[in-house]
C-alpha positions as CSV (number, residue, x, y, z in Angstrom):
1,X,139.5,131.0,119.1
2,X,139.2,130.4,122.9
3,X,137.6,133.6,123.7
4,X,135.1,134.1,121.0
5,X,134.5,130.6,121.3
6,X,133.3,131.7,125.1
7,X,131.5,134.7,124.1
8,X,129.4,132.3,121.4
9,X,128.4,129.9,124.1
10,X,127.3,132.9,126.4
11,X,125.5,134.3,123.6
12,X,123.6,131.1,122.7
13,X,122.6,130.7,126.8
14,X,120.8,133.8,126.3
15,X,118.5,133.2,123.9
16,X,116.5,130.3,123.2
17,X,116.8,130.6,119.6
18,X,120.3,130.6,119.3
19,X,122.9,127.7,119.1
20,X,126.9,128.1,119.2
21,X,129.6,126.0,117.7
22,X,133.2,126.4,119.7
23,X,136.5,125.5,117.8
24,X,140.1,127.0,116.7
25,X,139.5,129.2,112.6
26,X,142.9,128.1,110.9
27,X,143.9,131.6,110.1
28,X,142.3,134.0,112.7
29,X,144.0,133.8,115.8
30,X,147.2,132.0,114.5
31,X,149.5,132.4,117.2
32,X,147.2,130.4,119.6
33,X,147.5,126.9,120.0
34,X,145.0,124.1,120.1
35,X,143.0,123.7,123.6
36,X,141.7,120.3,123.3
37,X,140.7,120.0,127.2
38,X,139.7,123.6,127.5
39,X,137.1,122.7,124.2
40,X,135.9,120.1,126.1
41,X,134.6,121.4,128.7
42,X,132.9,124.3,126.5
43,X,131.6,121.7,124.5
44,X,129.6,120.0,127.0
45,X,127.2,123.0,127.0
46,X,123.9,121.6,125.7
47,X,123.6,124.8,123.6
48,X,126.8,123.5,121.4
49,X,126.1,122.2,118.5
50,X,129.3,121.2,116.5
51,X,133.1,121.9,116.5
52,X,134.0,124.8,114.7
53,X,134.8,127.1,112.2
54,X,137.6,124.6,111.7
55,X,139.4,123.5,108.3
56,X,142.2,125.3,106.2
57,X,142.5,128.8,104.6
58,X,144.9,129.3,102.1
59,X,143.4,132.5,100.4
60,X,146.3,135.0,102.0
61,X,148.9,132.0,102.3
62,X,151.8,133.0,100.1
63,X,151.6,136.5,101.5
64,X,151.7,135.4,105.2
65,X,154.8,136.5,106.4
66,X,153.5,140.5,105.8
67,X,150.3,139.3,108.2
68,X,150.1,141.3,111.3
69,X,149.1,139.2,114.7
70,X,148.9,140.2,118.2
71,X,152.3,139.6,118.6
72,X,153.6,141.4,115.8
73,X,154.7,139.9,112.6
74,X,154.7,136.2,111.9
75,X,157.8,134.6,109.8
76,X,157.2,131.4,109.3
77,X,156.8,129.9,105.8
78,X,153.4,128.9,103.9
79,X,155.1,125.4,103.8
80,X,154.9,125.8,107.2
81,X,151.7,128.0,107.8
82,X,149.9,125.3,105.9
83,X,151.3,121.8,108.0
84,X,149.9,123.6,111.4
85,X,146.4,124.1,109.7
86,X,146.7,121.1,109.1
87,X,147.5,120.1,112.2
88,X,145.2,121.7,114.0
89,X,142.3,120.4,112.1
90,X,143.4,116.9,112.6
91,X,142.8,117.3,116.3
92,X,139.8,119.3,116.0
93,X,138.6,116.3,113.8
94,X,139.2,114.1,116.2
95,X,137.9,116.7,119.0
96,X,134.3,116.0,117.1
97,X,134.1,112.4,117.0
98,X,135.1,111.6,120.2
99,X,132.6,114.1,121.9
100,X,130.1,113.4,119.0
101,X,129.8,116.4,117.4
102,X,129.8,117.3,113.8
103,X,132.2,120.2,112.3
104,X,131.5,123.1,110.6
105,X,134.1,123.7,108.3
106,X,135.6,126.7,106.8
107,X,137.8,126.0,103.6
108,X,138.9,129.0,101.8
109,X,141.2,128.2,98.5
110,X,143.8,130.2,97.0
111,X,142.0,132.3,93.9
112,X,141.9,129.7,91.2
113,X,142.4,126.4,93.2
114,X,140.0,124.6,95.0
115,X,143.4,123.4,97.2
116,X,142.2,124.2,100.3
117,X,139.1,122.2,99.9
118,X,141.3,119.4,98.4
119,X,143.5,118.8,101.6
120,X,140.6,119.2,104.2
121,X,138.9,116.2,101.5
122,X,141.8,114.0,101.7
123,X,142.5,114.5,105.9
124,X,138.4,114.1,106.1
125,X,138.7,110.8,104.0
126,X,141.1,109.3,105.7
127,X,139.1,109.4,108.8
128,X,135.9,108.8,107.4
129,X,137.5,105.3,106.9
130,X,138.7,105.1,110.4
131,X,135.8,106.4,112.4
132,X,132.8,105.8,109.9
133,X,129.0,107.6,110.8
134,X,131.0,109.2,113.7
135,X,132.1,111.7,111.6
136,X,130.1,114.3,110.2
137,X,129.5,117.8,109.5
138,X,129.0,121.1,107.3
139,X,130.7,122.6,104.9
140,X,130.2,126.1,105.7
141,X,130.2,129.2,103.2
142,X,130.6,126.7,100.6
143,X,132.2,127.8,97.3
144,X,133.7,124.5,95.8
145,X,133.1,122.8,92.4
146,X,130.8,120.2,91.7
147,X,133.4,117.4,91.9
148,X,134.3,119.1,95.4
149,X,130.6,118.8,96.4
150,X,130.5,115.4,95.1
151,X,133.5,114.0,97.4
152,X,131.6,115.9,100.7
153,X,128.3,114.2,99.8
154,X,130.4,110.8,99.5
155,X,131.5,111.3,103.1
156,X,128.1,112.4,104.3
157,X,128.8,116.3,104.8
158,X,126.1,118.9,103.8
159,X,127.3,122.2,102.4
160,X,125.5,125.7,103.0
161,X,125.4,128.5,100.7
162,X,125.7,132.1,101.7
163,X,124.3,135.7,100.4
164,X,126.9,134.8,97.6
165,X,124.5,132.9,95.0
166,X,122.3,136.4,95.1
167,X,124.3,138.1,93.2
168,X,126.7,135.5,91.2
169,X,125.7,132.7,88.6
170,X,129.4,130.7,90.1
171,X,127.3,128.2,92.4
172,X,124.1,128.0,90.4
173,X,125.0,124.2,88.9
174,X,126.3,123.6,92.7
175,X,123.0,123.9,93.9
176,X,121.1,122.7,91.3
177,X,123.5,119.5,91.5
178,X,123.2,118.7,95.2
179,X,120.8,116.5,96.5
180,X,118.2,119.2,98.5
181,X,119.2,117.2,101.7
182,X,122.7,118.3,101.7
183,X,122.1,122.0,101.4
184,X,122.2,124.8,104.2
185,X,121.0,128.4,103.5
186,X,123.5,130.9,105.7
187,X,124.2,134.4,105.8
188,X,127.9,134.7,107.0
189,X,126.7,137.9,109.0
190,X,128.0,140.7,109.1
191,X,129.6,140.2,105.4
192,X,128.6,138.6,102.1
193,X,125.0,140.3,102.1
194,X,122.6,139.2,99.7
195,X,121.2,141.2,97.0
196,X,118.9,143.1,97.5
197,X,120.7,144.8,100.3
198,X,124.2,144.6,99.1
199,X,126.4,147.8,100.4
200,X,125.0,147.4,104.0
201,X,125.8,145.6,106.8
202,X,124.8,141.9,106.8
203,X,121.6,140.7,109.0
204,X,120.8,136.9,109.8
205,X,117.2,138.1,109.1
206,X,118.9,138.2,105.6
207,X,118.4,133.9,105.4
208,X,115.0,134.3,103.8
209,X,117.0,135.9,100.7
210,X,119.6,133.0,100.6
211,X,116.5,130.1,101.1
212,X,114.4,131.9,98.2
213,X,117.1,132.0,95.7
214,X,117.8,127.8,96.0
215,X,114.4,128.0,95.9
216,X,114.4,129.3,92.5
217,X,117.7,127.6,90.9
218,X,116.2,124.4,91.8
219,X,113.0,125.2,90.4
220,X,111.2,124.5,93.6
221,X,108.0,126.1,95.9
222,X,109.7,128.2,98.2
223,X,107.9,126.6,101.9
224,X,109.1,123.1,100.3
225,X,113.0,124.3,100.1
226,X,111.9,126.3,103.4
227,X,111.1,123.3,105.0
228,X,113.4,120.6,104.1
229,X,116.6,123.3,104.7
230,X,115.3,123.6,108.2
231,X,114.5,119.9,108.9
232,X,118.5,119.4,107.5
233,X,120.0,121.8,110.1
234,X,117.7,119.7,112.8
235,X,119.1,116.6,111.6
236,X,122.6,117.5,111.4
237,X,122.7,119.7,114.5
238,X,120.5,117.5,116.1
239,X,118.5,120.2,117.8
């Protein structure tokens, strides 16, 4: 939201190393509306690299009403709850290509569905025709299907894997599938900590776990997955 998003961009001009993305989550602050102007400006920071986490989250949807918010309770539908997700990542879509920015998505299904992923594909889609090379980005924390992957690689999107292929044989195929220049190693600190440090807190020191295992589903040297992962996030990020 606003203020993380401001605490990001301070935390990136601290440290050399570090980049931020700025951008509205769909379901973590949802009582606050969409800033374009005020993202902007944060935006124009040299140490932002892309608009984001931005996409839908439908994993708590049809429970929603029972979510507790700064403001108390929240009562509108999922019908609802779902067309101002949508909503909001329109604009942020549009946010990115007309500052030239990729996204870095988050797209959280309902258990069984890849629905989530489906709508953000069919909003992303539609403006790949409209706005062409403009648009680009990442599919962060990806946990989508192969034909999932597929449609994000059609529209030019790279997806990044998380502590999550450690200790679960779900994404093997994923990786194994995807051409090695549309992959990301992540860590999601503080959660989803790879194996062999599961039960404690998440470290971004951690990515070295999350590079070696696409190393080994693909079957690959280790510095040659090293080294193409980080010449992708240079490309993409442009930094």
């Amino acid at each position: 939201d606003e203020e993380e998003s401001v605490r990001a961009v301070a935390l990136a001009d601290s440290h050399p190393h570090i980049f931020a993305t700025v951008g509205l989550h769909p379901a973590d602050n949802v009582t606050q509306v969409f800033n374009k102007e005020f993202y902007i400006r944060l935006a124009e920071n040299k140490k932002v690299v892309a608009i984001g986490e931005c996409g839908l989250d439908y994993h708590y949807i049809d429970t929603f009403f029972e979510r507790d918010t700064v403001s108390g309770k929240v009562s509108w539908s999922k019908e609802e709850e779902e067309e101002r997700q949508k909503d909001i990542f329109r604009q942020q879509v549009e946010l990115a290509v007309e500052i030239n920015k990729p996204l870095m998505l988050h797209g959280r299904p309902r258990k069984g569905s890849m629905d989530a992923y489906e709508d953000m594909l069919t909003i992303l889609e539609e403006a790949k025709k409209e706005y062409g090379n403009k648009l680009r980005g990442n599919a962060h924390f990806f946990v989508g299907s192969i034909d999932i992957a597929e449609r994000f690689v059609q529209i030019g999107f790279t997806m990044s894997f998380s502590g999550v292929i450690t200790f679960t044989k779900d994404y093997d195929d994923v990786v194994r599938y995807l051409p090695i220049t549309m992959i990301h190693a992540e860590t999601d600190s503080p959660y989803a900590t790879p194996a062999p440090f599961r039960g404690t807190r998440n470290s971004s020191m951690y990515v070295q776990e999350i590079v070696a295992k696409i190393a080994v589903l693909r079957s690959a040297p280790l510095e040659e997955v090293r080294m193409q992962l980080l010449e992708n996030a240079k490309r993409i990020f442009e930094i």
